[in-house]
C-alpha positions in Angstrom: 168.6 -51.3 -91.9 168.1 -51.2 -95.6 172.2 -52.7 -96.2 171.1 -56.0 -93.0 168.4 -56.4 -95.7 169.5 -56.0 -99.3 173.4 -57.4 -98.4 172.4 -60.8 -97.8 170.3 -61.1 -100.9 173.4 -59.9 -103.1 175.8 -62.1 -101.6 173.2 -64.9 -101.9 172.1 -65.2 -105.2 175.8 -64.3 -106.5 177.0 -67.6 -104.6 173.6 -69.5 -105.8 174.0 -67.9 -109.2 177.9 -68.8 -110.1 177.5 -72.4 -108.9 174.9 -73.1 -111.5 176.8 -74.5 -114.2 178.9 -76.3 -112.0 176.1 -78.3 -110.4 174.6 -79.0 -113.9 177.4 -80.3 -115.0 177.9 -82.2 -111.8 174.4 -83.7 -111.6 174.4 -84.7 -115.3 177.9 -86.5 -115.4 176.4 -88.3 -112.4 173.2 -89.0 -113.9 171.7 -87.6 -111.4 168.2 -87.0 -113.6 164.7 -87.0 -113.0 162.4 -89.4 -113.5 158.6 -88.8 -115.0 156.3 -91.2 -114.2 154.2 -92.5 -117.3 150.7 -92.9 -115.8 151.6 -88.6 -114.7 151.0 -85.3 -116.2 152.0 -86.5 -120.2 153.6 -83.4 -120.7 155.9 -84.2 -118.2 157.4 -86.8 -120.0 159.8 -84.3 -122.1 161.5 -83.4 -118.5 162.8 -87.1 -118.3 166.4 -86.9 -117.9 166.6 -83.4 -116.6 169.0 -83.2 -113.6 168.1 -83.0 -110.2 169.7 -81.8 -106.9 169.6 -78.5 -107.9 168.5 -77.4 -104.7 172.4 -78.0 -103.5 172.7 -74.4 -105.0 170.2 -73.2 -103.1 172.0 -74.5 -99.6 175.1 -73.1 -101.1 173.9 -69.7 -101.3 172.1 -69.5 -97.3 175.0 -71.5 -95.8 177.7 -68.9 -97.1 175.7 -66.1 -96.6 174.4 -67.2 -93.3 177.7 -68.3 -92.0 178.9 -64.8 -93.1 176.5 -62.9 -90.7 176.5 -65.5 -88.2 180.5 -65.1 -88.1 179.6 -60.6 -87.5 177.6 -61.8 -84.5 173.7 -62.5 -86.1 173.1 -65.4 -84.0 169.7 -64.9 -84.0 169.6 -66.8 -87.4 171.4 -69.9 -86.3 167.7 -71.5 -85.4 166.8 -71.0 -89.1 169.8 -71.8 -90.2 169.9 -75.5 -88.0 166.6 -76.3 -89.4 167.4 -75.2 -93.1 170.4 -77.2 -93.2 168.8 -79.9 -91.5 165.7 -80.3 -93.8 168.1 -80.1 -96.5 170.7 -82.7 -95.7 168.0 -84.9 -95.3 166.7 -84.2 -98.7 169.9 -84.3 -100.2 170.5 -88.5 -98.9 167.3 -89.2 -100.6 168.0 -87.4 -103.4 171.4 -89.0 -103.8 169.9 -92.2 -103.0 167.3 -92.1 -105.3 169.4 -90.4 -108.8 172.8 -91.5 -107.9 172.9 -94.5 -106.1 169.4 -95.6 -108.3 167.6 -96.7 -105.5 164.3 -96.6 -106.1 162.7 -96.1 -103.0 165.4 -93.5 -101.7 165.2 -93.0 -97.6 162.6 -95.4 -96.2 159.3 -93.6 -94.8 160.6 -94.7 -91.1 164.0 -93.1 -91.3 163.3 -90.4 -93.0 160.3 -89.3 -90.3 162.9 -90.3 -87.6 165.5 -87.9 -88.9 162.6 -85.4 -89.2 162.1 -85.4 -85.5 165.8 -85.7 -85.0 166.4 -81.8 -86.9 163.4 -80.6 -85.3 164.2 -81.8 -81.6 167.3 -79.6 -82.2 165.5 -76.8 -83.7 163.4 -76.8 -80.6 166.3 -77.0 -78.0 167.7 -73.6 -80.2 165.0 -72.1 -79.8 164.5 -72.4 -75.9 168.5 -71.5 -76.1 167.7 -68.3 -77.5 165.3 -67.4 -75.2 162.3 -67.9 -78.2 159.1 -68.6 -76.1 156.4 -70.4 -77.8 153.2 -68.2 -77.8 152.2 -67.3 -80.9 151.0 -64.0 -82.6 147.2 -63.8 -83.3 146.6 -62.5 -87.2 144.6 -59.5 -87.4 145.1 -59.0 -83.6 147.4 -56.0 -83.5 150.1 -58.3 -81.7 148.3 -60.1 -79.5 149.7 -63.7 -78.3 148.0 -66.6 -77.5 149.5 -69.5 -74.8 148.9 -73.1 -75.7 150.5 -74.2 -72.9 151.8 -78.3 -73.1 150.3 -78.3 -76.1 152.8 -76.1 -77.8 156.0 -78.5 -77.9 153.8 -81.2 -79.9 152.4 -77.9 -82.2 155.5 -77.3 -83.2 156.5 -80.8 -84.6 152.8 -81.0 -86.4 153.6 -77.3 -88.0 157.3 -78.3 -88.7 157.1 -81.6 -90.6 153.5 -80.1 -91.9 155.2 -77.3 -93.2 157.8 -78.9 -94.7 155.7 -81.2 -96.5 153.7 -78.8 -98.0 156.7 -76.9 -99.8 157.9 -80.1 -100.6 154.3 -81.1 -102.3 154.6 -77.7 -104.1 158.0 -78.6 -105.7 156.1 -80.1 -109.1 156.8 -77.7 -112.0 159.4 -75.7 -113.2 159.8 -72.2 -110.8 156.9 -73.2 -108.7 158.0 -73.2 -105.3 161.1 -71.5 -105.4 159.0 -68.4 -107.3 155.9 -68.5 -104.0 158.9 -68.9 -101.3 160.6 -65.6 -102.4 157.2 -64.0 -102.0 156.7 -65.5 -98.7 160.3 -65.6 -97.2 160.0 -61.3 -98.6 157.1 -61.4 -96.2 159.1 -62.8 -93.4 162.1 -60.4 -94.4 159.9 -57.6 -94.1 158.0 -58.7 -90.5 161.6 -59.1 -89.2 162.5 -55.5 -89.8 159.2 -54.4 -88.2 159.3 -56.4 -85.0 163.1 -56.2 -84.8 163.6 -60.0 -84.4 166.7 -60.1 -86.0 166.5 -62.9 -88.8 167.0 -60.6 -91.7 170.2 -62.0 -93.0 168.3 -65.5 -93.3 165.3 -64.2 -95.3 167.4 -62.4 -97.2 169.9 -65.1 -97.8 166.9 -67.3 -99.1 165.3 -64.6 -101.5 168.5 -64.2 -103.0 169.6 -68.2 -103.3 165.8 -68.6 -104.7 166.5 -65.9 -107.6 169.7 -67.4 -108.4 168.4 -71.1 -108.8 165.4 -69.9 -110.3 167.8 -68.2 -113.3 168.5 -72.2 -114.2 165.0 -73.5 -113.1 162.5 -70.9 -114.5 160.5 -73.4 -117.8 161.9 -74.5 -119.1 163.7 -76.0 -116.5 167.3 -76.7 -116.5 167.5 -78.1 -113.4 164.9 -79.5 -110.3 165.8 -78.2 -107.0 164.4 -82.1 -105.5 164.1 -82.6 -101.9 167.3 -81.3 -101.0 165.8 -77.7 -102.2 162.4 -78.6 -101.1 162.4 -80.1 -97.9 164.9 -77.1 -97.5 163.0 -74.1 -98.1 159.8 -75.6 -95.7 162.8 -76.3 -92.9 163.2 -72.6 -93.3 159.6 -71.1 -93.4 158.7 -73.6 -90.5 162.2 -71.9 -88.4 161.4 -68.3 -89.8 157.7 -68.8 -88.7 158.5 -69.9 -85.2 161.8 -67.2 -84.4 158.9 -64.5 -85.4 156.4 -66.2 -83.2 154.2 -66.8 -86.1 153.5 -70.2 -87.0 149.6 -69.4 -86.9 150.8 -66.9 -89.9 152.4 -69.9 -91.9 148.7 -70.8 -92.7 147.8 -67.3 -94.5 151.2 -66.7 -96.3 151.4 -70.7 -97.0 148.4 -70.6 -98.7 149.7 -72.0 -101.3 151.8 -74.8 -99.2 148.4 -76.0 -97.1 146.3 -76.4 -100.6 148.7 -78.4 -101.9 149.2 -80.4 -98.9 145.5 -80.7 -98.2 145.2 -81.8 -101.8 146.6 -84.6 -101.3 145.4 -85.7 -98.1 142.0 -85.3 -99.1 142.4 -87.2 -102.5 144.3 -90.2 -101.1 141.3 -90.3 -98.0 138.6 -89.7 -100.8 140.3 -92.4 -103.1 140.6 -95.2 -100.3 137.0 -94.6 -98.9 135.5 -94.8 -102.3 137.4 -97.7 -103.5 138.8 -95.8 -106.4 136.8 -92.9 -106.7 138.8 -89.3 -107.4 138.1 -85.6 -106.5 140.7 -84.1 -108.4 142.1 -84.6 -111.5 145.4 -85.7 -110.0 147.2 -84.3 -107.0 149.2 -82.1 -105.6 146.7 -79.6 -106.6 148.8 -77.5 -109.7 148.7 -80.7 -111.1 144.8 -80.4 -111.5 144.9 -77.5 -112.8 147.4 -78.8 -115.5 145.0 -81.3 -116.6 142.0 -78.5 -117.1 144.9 -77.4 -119.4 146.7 -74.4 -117.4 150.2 -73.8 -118.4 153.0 -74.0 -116.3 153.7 -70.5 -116.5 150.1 -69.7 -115.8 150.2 -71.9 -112.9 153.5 -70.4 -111.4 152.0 -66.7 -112.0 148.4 -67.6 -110.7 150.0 -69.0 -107.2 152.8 -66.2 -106.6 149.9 -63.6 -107.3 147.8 -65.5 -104.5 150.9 -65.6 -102.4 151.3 -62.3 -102.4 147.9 -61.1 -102.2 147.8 -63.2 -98.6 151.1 -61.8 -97.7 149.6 -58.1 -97.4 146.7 -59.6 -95.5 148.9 -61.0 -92.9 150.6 -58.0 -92.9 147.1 -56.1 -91.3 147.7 -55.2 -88.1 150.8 -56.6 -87.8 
């Protein structure tokens, strides 16, 4: 038990790790870089040129590591693994898009929602394949499940792309979402072992491909992860979530991913219905709290500790 759960987290970040000067040099001779927009956080400016993409490292380390345990007969993963991949590819044409091919506007809003739906349809067929049913666990219940009925096909595409937005929202300073996904993937790693539902490798695999990228993206950052990393990691806590019947979960352990989402939602609602009008400082929500004059570190430390603090909580009764 402990080797299916400490393996894939050495294999991981060794592949994640090692290929960390290669993509630097890769992304900078492309001019793949990030761009800092002027009316932004001003201390942000300074990051303007940094490369981006880094979060093909991250995809590096789960697919190897993944493929490995998938190849000794861990299919359970593959569901994860799909929607990883998937979230990731499609963050990786809008990153290469936007940085490489310099277009602006990267994927329009249209395709990229369609492809959404497209990785999530499939997710959703994988699941049924596997025999996953679509009640969900109850926090603080002991186990109990609760049916939805025909509302749970339309649940899961709202929790997906929902999901995956909100990691991708958190993706704003240096370590920040790669640092609260290794304390909530650790809290899907550990639920796994304790229900037996077999999607160890793929926590693992993610923890580990998290601390190598995070050797290169820790401030000051050396590389972003951008939505290849981001969209990503959500693909996978959205996939973990649901193969542990525990998308209901996502909203205690995400914490972090719902504030910033909400953030946003209620700032741009707030704005339009008040012709201008703000509640926050600026949004997603660490950026607030960079303007009342929070470091970045402070930021990154302040949210992981929250993270983890709501993991044990989900874990009650578990």
């Amino acid at each position: 038990m402990a080797i299916s759960m400490i393996l894939p987290v050495l294999i991981s970040f060794a592949v994640s790790a090692v290929s960390g000067p290669v993509v630097i040099r890769r992304m900078t001779a492309l001019k793949a870089s990030n761009t800092e927009r002027k009316e932004g956080v001003q201390s942000h400016l300074k990051k303007a040129g940094t490369p981006t993409m880094g979060g093909i490292m991250i995809l590096a380390g789960i697919l190897v590591t993944c493929v490995i345990y998938i190849a000794l007969g861990d299919t359970k993963i593959l569901p994860v693994l799909v929607l990883t991949a998937g979230f990731g590819a499609i963050g990786l044409i809008d990153d290469y898009l936007k940085v490489a091919k310099h277009n602006s506007d990267g994927l329009l809003p249209w395709q990229k929602l369609l492809l959404q739906f497209a990785v999530t349809f499939i997710f959703w067929l994988l699941l049924d394949h596997a025999g996953v049913s679509l009640m969900m666990r109850v926090p603080f219940t002991g186990g109990k499940m609760c049916d939805i009925g025909y509302f749970a096909v339309p649940f899961l595409f709202i929790v997906v792309l929902a999901t995956v937005n909100g990691v991708n929202f958190t993706d704003g300073i240096d370590g920040l979402a790669g640092t609260v996904t290794i304390v909530t993937a650790s809290f899907f790693l550990i639920s796994s072992s304790l229900i037996r539902a077999g999607i160890e490798p793929a926590a693992g695999a993610v923890i580990g491909a998290l601390m190598g990228f995070l050797i290169y993206n820790a401030f000051p950052a050396k590389i972003f992860m951008g939505d290849t990393g981001s969209l990503a990691l959500g693909g996978f806590v959205a996939g973990a979530a649901y193969m542990l019947q525990m998308p209901l979960y996502i909203l205690i352990v995400g914490f972090i991913y719902a504030l910033e989402l909400v953030s946003v939602v209620l700032q741009v609602t707030y704005f339009k219905a008040t012709h201008g009008k703000r509640i926050f400082k600026m949004t997603p929500i660490h950026h607030h709290f960079e303007l009342c004059g929070w470091s970045e570190t402070r930021i990154v430390a302040i949210f992981s500790i929250i993270t983890g603090i709501a993991a044990l909580l989900a874990m009650i009764r578990l």
